[in-house]
C-alpha positions as CSV (number, residue, x, y, z in Angstrom):
1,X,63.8,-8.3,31.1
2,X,61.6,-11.1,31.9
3,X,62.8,-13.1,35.4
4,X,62.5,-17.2,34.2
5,X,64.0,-19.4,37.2
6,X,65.0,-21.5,34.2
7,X,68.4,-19.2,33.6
8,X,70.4,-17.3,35.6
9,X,69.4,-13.7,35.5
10,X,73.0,-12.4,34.0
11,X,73.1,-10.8,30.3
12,X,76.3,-12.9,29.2
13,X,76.6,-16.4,29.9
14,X,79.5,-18.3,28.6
15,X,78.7,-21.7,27.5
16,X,82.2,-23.8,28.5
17,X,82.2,-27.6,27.1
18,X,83.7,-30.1,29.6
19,X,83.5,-33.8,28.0
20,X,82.4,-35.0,31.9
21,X,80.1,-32.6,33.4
22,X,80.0,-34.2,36.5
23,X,83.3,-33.9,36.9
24,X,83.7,-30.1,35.5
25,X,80.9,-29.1,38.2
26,X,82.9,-30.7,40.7
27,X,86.1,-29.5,40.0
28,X,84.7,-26.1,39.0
29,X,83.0,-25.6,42.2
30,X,85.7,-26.8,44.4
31,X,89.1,-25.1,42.7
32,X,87.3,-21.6,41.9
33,X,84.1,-21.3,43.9
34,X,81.0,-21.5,42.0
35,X,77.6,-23.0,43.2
36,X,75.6,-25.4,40.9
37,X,72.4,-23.7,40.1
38,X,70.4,-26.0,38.0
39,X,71.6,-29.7,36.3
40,X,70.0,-30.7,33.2
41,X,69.9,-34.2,32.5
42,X,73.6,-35.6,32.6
43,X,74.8,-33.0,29.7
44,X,74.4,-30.0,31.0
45,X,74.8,-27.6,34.1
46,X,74.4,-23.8,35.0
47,X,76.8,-22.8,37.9
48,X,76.8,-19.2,39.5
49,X,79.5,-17.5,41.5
50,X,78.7,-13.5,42.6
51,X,76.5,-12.1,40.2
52,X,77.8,-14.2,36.8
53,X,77.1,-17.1,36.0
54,X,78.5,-19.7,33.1
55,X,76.5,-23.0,31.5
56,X,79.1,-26.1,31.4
57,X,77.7,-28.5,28.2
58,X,78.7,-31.9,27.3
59,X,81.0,-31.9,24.6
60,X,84.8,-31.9,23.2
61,X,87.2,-28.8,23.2
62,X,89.2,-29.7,20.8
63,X,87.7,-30.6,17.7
64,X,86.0,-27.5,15.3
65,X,82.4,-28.5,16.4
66,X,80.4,-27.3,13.2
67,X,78.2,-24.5,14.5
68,X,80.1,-24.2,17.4
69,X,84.3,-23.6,16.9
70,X,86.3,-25.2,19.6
71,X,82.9,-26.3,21.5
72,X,82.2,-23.2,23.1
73,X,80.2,-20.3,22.5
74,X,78.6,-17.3,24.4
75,X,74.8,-16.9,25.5
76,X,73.7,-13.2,25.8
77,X,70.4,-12.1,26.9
78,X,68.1,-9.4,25.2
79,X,64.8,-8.0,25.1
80,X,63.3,-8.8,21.7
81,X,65.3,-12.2,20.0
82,X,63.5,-11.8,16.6
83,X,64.8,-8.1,16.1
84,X,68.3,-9.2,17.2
85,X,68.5,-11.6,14.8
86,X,67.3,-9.6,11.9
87,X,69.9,-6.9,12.8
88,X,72.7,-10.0,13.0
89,X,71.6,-11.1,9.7
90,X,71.4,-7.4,8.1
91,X,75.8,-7.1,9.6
92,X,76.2,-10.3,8.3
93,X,76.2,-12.9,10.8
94,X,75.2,-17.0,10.0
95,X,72.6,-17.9,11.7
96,X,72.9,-21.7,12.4
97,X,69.5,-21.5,14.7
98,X,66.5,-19.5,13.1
99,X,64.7,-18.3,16.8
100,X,63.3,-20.9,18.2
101,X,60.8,-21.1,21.7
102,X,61.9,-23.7,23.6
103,X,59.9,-25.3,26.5
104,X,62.4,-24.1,29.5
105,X,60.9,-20.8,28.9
106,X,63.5,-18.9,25.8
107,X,63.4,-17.9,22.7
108,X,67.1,-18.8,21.6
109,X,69.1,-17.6,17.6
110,X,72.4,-18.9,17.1
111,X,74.8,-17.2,15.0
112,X,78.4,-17.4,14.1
113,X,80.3,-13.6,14.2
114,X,82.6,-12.5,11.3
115,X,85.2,-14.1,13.1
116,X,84.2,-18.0,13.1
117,X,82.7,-17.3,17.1
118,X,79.4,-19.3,17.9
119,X,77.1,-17.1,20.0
120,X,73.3,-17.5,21.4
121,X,71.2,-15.0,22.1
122,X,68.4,-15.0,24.5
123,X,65.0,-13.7,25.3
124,X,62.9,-14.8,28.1
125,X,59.2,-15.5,27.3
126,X,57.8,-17.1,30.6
127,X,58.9,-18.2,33.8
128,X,59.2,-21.7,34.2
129,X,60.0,-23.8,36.6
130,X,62.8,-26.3,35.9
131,X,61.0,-29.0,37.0
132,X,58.5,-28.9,34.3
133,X,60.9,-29.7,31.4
134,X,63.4,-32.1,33.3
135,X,65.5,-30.0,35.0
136,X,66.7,-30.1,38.9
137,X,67.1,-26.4,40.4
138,X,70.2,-27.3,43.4
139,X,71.5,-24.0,44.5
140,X,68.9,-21.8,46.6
141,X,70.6,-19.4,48.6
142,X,74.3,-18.2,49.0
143,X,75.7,-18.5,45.8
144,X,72.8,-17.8,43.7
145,X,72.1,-15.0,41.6
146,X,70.4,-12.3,43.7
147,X,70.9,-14.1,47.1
148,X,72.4,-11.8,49.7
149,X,73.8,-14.3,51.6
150,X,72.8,-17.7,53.6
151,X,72.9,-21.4,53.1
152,X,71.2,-23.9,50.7
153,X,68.3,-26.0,52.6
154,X,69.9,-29.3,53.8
155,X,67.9,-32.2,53.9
């Protein structure tokens, strides 16, 4: 699989919906751990913790969310996005995304299961850095995926 330093390098990633990011990266780093690993804009935030990782996104929990039941939904990586889809769509599955490239360096399907769960599946297609498309990389060292230890640069 592809490396991209603009997602964590884990195969699932669940996407949790928190309607103050801010204050779900705070709390979610402080009570259980994790390290913030990239912000994007004010609506959305990839944390890390070991070697998983989950993306908190702007939104409500409660409320069905169209596409998206409950708000949340699971990102998985693979290899090849376009077969993956065709083989969702041959068992079934609604695609609410066709695959799409998107300038943070993805090719990214979404698809609701048999059961009403929202899912997005993933396919790197180039490294890029988070910088180019808006995005602040924060964590660098203990805590991020990979690292074998040591402390994020201060300064």
């Amino acid at each position: 699989m592809l490396d991209n330093r603009s997602i964590p390098a884990v195969t699932v990633i669940p996407v949790l919906v928190y309607p103050d990011v801010a204050a779900a990266v705070a709390w979610l780093c402080a009570a259980f751990g994790f390290t913030e690993h990239l912000r994007i804009f004010d609506h959305r935030a990839q944390l890390v913790v070991g070697g998983g990782a989950v993306v908190v996104a702007q939104g409500d929990f409660d409320p069905p969310a169209g596409d998206r039941p409950g708000g949340h939904s699971v990102m998985v990586r693979v290899e090849d996005v376009d077969a993956h889809c065709a083989r969702a769509t041959r068992h079934g599955a609604r695609i609410t995304q066709p695959p799409t490239t998107h300038p943070f360096g993805e090719r990214q399907y979404g698809a609701i299961d048999f059961a009403g769960h929202a899912w997005t599946f993933t396919q790197s297609v180039a490294d890029v850095d988070p910088a180019d498309w808006g995005g602040v990389l924060v964590a660098r060292g203990e805590g991020e995926i990979g690292s074998t230890g040591g402390s994020p640069p201060r300064g």
